[in-house]
C-alpha positions, -999 to 999 in steps of 0.1 A, spaced: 231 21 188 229 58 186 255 59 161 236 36 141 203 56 145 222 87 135 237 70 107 204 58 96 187 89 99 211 110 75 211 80 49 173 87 48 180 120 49 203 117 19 183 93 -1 150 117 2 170 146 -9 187 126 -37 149 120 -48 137 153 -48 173 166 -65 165 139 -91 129 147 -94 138 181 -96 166 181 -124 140 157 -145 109 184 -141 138 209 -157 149 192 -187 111 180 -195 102 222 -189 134 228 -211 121 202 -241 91 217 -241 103 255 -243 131 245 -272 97 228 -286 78 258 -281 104 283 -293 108 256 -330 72 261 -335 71 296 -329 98 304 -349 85 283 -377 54 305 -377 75 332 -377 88 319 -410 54 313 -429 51 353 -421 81 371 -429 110 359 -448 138 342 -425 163 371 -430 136 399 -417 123 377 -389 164 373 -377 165 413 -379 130 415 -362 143 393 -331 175 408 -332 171 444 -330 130 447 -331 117 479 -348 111 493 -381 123 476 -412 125 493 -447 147 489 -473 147 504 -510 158 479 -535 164 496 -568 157 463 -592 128 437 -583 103 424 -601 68 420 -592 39 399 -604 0 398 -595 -24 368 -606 -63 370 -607 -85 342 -612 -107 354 -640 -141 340 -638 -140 328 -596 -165 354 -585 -199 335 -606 -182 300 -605 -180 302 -567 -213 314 -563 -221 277 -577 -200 262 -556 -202 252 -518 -174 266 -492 -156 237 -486 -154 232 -527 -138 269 -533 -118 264 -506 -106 233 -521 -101 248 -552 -81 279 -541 -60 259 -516 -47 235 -552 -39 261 -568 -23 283 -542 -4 256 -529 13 247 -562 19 282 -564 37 283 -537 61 255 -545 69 274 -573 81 304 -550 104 279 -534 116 267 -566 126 298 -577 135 313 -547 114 340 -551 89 362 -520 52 352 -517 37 385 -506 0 379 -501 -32 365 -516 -60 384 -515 -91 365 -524 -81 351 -553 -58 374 -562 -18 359 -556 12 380 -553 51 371 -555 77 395 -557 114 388 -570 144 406 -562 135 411 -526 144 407 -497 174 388 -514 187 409 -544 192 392 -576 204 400 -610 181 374 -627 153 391 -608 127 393 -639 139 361 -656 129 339 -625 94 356 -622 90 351 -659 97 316 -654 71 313 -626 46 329 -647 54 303 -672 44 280 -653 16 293 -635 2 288 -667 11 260 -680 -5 242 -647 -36 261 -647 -44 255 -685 -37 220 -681 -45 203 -649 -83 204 -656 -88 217 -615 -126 224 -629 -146 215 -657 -162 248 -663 -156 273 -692 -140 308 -688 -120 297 -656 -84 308 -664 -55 334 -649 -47 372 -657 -9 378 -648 10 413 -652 44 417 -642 68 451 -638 102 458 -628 117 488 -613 127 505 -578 105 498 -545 104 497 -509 99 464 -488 95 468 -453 74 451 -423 44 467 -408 18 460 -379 27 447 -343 3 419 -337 -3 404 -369 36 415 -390 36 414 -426 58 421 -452 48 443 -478 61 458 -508 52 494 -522 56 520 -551 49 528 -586 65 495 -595 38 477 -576 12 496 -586 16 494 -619 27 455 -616 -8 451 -605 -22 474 -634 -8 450 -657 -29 423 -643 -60 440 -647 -58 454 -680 -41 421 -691 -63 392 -709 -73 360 -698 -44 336 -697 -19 359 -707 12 373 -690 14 410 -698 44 428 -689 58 464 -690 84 476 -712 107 472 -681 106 440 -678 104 434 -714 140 445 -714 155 426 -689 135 395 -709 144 399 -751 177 379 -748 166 351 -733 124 348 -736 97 354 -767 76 385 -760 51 396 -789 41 433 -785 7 440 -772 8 479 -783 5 509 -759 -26 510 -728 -37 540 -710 -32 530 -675 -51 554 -651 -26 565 -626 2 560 -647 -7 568 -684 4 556 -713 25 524 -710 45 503 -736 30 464 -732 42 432 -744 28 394 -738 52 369 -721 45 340 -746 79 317 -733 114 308 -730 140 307 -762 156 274 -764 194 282 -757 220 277 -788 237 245 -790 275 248 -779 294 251 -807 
């Protein structure tokens, strides 16, 4: 009887702890699926910040990052005529609008392989070169500008007049390199940039201009018509030709 009783007891005893060791290892694994969960999403946030081989380098070794490439190619895109259409607008509708465009835009960087930078307003920026260098750096981003344009001029996104892009693009030396520690960011900076984004401004509605840089690394292989010399405050005189499109390659012989 009391070796029955006792043999009882430590089966309950066994079958109680079994529970518990069960219960236990289950509430693991669920807390484990829901970090590996947890650490997908946060490194896919990580991703929509900073390209994937800077956020590796970040998590890696954390601390400063700058690099110097000595060939990129940069290009800046303004909406000409968004400031009085969007006072005519409602939020949701130049939100709308924006978000379109932007988002085609942004396929296009992932077509090309190419690095969004920023928008600002509705101002876009996309850099080339960096932080993957590339020999066809220029020819790319001249291939996205192409058809930038070609979808804004003819998707009809809004009936109203005088709606259309400015782009400039330049090619030289610059420095990439991650800054903040809340909100990171990856930026680009130089004379380059600067004057990358000069060539937007002083550029026309619906027209690519590009330095004389770029215009180099372009002849062979795209049709440029010569704009003529601007005076480009910061920088001075610079040498400007329009991006007009792509030479159809020779057949093969």
């Amino acid at each position: 009887m009391l070796t029955a009783f006792f043999t009882l007891n430590l089966g309950v005893v066994t079958g109680i702890t079994f529970i518990l060791l069960s219960y236990s290892i289950r509430k693991r694994d669920e807390a484990m699926s829901l970090l590996r969960l947890e650490q997908a999403r946060s490194e896919s946030l990580l991703l929509n910040i900073l390209p994937r081989e800077i956020a590796q380098s970040l998590k890696e070794q954390p601390g400063t990052i700058a690099q110097r490439f000595e060939q990129a190619s940069v290009l800046f895109a303004d909406m000409v005529g968004f400031t009085p259409l969007s006072a005519q607008m409602t939020p949701e509708e130049m939100v709308e609008l924006l978000n379109t465009i932007y988002s085609f835009y942004d396929s296009l960087t992932e077509k090309y392989g190419l690095e969004k930078i920023r928008t600002i307003g509705d101002n876009y920026m996309v850099a080339s070169g960096v932080p993957r260098p590339r020999p066809d750096h220029a020819q790319a981003l001249a291939r996205m500008a192409l058809e930038m344009c070609d979808y804004f001029s003819g998707s009809g996104l809004h009936p109203k007049e005088g709606l259309s892009f400015r782009i400039g693009i330049n090619s030289g030396p610059l420095v990439a390199g991650v800054i903040g520690h809340k909100k990171f960011q990856y930026d680009i900076w130089g004379p380059t940039v600067n004057t990358a984004s000069r060539m937007e401004s002083h550029g026309l509605p619906g027209k690519i201009q590009i330095t004389q840089a770029t215009y180099e690394l372009l002849n062979d292989e795209f049709i440029c018509e010569p704009r003529g010399t601007l005076e480009v405050k910061g920088v001075g005189e610079v040498e400007t030709w329009f991006l007009v499109g792509e030479r159809e390659a020779l057949p093969a012989v």
